[in-house]
C-alpha positions in Angstrom: 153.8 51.5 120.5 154.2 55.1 121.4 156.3 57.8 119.5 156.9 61.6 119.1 156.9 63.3 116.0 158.8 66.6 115.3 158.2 69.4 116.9 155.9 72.1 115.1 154.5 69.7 113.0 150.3 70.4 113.1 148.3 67.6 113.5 146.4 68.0 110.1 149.8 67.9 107.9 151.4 64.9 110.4 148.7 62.5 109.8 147.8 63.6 106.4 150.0 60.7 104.9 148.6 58.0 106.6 145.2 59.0 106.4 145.5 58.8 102.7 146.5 55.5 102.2 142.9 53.9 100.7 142.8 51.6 103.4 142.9 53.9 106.5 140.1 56.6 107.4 141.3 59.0 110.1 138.2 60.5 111.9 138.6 62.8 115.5 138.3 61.5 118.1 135.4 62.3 120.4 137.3 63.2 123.2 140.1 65.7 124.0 143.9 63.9 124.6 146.0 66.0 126.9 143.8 69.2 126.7 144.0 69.0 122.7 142.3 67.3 119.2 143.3 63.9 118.4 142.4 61.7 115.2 142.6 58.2 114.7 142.9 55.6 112.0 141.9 52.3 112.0 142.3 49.3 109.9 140.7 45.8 109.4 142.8 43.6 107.7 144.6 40.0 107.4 145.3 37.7 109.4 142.0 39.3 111.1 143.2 42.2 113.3 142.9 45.4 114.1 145.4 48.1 114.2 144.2 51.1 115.4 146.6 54.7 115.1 145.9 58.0 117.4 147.5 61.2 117.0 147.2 63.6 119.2 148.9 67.5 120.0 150.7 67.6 123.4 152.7 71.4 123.5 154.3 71.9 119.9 154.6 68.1 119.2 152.6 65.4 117.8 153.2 62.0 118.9 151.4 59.0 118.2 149.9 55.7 120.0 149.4 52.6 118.0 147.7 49.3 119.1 147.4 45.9 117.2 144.9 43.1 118.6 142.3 39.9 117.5 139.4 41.2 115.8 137.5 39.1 117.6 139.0 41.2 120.6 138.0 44.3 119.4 134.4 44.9 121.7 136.9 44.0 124.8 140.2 45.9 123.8 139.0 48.8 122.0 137.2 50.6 125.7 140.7 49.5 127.4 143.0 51.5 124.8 141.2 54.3 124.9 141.1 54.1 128.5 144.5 54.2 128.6 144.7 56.9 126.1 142.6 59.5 128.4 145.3 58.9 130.5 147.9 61.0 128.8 148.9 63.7 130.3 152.4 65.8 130.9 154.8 64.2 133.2 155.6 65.3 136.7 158.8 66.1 138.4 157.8 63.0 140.0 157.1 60.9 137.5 160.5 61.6 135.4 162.2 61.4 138.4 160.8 57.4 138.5 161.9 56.8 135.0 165.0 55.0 134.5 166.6 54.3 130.8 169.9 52.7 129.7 171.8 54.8 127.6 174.8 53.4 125.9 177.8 55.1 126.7 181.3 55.2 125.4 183.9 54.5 128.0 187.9 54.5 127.7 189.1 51.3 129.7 192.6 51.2 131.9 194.6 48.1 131.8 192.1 46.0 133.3 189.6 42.7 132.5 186.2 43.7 131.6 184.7 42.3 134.6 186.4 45.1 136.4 185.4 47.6 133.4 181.8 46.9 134.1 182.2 47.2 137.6 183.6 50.7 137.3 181.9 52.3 134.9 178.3 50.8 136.1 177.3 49.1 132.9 173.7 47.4 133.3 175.5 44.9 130.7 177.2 41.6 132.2 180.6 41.1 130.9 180.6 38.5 128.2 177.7 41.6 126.7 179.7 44.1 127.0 182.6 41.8 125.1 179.8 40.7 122.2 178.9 44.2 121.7 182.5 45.3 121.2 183.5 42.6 119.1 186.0 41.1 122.2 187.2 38.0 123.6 185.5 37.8 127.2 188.4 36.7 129.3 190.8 39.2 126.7 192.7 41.9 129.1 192.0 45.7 128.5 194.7 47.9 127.3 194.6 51.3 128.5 193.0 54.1 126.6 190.6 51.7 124.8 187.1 52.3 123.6 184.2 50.5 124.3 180.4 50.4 124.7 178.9 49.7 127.6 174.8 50.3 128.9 174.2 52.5 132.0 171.0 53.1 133.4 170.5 56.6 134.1 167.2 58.9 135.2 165.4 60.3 132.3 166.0 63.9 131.8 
């Protein structure tokens, strides 16, 4: 899992509550992430896995990478996640121009069927969805001014 954490938060005070839970020891990491420190936690625990927690200081946030696997993966897994982890870096135009996420999106419907409602507004969520996630009969006709929610996928900005 990846995540952000709030903005001006420093490293030292973001991971300082997980770090003192008994059973996780945050240590740096030997190698910079994103031109910055990083720390990581790891844990050893039932059913026999490891979870393994970095933080690391991109601009004025502090997001965090987690990764769960066998124990008896460790020695293969562990050099692959870091791996992947030196890979971090700040997007490019490029590269957020790529990305692609569905947003939900409230939309006012005309007197129409919801087949034609996803048509028009471009949901990326087939009818009978769009008709579960609003609580709606699927083949039940729109009246006009009508709120749904519906899923579009949209660039990343």
């Amino acid at each position: 899992s990846f995540a952000r954490w709030r903005a001006g938060v420093p490293l030292e005070v973001a991971t300082a509550g997980v770090c003192a839970e008994p059973a996780l020891h945050c240590v740096p990491w030997p190698e910079p992430v994103h031109d910055g420190p990083a720390v990581y936690g790891e844990l050893v625990g039932p059913p026999d896995s490891v979870t393994r927690t970095w933080w690391f200081v991109a601009g004025d946030d502090v997001y965090q990478l987690s990764g769960v696997w066998p124990a008896t993966a460790h020695e293969r897994v562990a050099p692959a996640v870091a791996a992947t982890l030196a890979t971090v870096r700040t997007p490019t135009a490029a590269d957020r121009a790529a990305l692609i996420i569905e947003r939900l999106r409230a939309v006012v419907a005309e007197a129409e069927s919801l087949a034609r409602l996803v048509e028009r507004t471009g949901s990326c969520w087939p009818a009978p969805l769009v008709a579960q996630r609003n609580d709606l009969s699927p083949d039940a006709p729109l009246a006009a001014g009508e709120w749904l929610v519906i899923c579009r996928a949209e660039p990343w900005e």
